[in-house]
C-alpha positions in Angstrom: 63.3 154.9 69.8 61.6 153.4 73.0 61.3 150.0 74.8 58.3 148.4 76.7 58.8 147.5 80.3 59.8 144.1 79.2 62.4 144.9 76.6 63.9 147.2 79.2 63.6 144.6 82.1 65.7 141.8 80.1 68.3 144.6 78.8 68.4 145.8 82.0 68.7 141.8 84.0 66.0 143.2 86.5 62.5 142.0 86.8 59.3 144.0 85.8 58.1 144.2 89.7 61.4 146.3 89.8 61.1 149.0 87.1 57.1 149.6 88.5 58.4 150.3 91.8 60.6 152.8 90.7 58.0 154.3 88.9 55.6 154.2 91.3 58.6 155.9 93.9 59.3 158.5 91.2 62.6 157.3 90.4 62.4 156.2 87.4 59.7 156.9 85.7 59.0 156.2 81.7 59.1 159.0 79.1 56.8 157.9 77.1 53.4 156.1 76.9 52.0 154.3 74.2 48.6 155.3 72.2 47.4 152.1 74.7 48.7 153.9 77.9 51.7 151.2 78.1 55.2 152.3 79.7 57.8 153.1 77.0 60.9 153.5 77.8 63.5 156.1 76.3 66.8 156.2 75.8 67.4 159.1 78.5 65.6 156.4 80.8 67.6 154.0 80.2 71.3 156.2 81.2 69.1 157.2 84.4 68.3 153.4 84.9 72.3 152.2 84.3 73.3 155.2 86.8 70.2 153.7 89.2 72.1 149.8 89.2 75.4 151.3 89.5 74.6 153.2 93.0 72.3 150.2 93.9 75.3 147.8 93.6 77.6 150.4 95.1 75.1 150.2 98.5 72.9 153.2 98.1 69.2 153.3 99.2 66.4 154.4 96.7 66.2 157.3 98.4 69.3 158.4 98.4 70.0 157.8 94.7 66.7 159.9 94.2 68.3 162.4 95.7 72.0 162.1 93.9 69.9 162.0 90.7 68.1 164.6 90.8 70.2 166.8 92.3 70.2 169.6 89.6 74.0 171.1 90.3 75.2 167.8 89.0 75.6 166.3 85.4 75.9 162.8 84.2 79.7 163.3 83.9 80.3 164.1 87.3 77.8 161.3 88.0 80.3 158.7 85.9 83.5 160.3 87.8 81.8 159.4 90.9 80.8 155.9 90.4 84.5 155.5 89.0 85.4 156.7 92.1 83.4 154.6 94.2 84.2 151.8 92.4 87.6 151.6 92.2 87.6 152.1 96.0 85.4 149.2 96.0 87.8 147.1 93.8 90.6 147.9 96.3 88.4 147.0 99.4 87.2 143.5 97.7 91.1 143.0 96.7 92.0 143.5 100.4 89.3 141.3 101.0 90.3 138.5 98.9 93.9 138.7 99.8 92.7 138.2 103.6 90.7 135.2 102.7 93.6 133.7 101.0 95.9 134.5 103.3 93.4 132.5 106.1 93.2 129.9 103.7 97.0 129.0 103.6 97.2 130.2 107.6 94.6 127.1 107.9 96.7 125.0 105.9 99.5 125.8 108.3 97.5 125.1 110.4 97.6 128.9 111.7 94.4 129.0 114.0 93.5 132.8 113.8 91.5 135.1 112.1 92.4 137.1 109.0 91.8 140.2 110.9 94.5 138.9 113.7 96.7 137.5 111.1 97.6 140.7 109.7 97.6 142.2 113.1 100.5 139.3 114.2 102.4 139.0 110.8 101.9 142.4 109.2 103.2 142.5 105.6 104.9 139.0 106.0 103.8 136.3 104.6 105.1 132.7 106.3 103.1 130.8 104.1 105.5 132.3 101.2 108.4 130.2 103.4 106.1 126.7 103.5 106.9 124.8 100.4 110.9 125.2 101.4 110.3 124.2 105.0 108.5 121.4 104.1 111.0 120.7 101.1 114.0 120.5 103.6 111.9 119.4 106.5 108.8 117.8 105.7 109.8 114.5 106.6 111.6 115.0 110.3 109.6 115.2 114.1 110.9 118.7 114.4 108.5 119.9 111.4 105.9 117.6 112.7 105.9 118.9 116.0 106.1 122.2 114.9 102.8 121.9 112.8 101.4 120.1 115.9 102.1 123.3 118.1 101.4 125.7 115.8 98.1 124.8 115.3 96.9 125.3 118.8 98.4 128.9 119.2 95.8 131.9 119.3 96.4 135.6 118.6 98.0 136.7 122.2 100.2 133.0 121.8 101.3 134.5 118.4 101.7 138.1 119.3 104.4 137.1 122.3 106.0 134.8 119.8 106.6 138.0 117.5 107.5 140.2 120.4 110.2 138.0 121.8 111.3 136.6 118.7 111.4 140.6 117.2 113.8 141.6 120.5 116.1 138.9 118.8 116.2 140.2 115.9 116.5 143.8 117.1 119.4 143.1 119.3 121.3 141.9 116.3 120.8 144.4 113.7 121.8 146.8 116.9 125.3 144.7 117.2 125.2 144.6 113.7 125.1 148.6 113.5 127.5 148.8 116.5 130.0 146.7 114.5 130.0 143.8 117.3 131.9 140.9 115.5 129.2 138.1 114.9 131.8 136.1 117.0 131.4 138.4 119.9 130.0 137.0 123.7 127.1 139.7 122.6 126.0 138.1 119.1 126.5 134.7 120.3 124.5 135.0 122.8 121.9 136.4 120.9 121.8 133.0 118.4 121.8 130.9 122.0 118.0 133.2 122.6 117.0 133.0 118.9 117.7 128.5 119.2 115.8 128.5 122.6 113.3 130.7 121.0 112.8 128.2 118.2 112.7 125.6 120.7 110.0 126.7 123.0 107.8 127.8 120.5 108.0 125.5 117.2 110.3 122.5 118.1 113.4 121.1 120.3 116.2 123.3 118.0 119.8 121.6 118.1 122.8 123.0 117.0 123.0 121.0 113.9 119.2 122.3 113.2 120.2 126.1 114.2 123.0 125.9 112.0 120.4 124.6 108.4 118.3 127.8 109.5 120.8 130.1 109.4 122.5 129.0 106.1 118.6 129.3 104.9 118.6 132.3 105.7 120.8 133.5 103.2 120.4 131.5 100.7 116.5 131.4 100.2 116.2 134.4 99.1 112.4 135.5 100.5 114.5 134.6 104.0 117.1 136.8 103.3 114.4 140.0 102.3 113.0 139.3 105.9 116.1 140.1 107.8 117.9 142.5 105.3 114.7 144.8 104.9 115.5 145.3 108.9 119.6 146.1 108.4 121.7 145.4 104.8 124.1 142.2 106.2 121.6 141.3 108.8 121.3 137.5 107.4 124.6 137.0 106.6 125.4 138.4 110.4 122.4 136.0 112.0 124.1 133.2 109.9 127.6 133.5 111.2 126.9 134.4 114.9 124.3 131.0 115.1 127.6 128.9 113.2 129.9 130.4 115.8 127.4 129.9 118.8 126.9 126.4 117.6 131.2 125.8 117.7 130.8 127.3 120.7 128.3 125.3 122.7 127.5 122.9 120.6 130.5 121.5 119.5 
């Protein structure tokens, strides 16, 4: 059986223009003719034309899918392994891809001001828009979210990257009290929940002790909270939430 350029064209969703080209290139070119001198296409043309779109929509010039196609040492199995290949790495790439627009699409409704490319450099793995709805559930209503929002939205990357840094030496210096066995009622730990409330205060919002002591009970007891701190020491929440209580009886009375 054989098809006319037409036939083939509307199988194929490509115009007529196309399929002369590549016969007038030497890529594809038909098997047969008819007793008129019309292109007829066989079957074997059409494989070589599906294996043609697939490299097209995989990037490839014509010329260098003329030259994977007619490369003699390969056959059309080895063809289909590759464009599996190819395709599943381009499956992963467009996944990446559309997690990074998402991801820029909730930073901009947190009002996040950066790139996806510098979002992943700043947060890595993490995810604050994961934490939004609960903030906003227990917070949405008070200045302190406001005037976080407000200052959030101005920060760029190198704002956000010192934010991580100083906030991650927080963090870093309790999970090594933590490992050290420093009672979370030690001078050491407490003074560690004092950095991690002025932290909170410079960069998001004026923290009081009443306010310190809600995060760190969150902490625990949201549990995408607790994964943060516990994927960095096993105890580390719980240990955050009790030094911040006994910093807050200390100080803040």
């Amino acid at each position: 059986m054989s098809y006319t350029v037409g036939q083939v064209a509307a199988f194929a969703s490509v115009t007529v223009r196309t399929l002369h080209h590549y016969d007038e290139i030497g890529l594809l070119t038909p098997g047969e003719r008819s007793h008129a001198g019309y292109r007829r296409y066989t079957e074997a043309d059409l494989d070589r034309l599906q294996q043609i779109l697939f490299y097209r929509e995989l990037g490839f010039s014509l010329e260098e899918i003329t030259a994977i196609l007619d490369d003699p040492a390969v056959d059309p199995v080895t063809h289909l392994r590759r464009q599996h290949e190819l395709l599943r790495g381009r499956i992963d790439r467009l996944r990446d891809m559309l997690a990074a627009v998402e991801t820029a699409m909730e930073a901009k409704k947190m009002g996040i001001s950066l790139t996806p490319g510098e979002r992943f450099e700043v947060f890595g793995d993490f995810r604050p828009e994961e934490h939004e709805p609960e903030a906003e559930r227990r917070w949405g209503d008070s200045d302190a979210y406001r005037e976080s929002r407000r200052r959030t939205a101005a920060y760029g990357k190198a704002d956000w990257l010192e934010l991580k840094r100083e906030g991650g030496a927080v963090v870093e210096g309790f999970a090594a009290c933590l490992a050290e066995g420093v009672p979370a009622t030690d001078a050491r730990a407490t003074a560690l929940a004092e950095r991690h409330r002025e932290h909170i205060s410079r960069w998001f919002y004026a923290c009081g002790y009443d306010i310190h002591r809600g995060l760190a009970d969150m902490y625990v007891a949201d549990p995408r909270f607790a994964a943060t701190y516990e994927a960095v020491a096993e105890g580390l929440a719980a240990y955050i939430r009790d030094a911040v209580h006994a910093n807050a009886d200390e100080r803040g009375a």
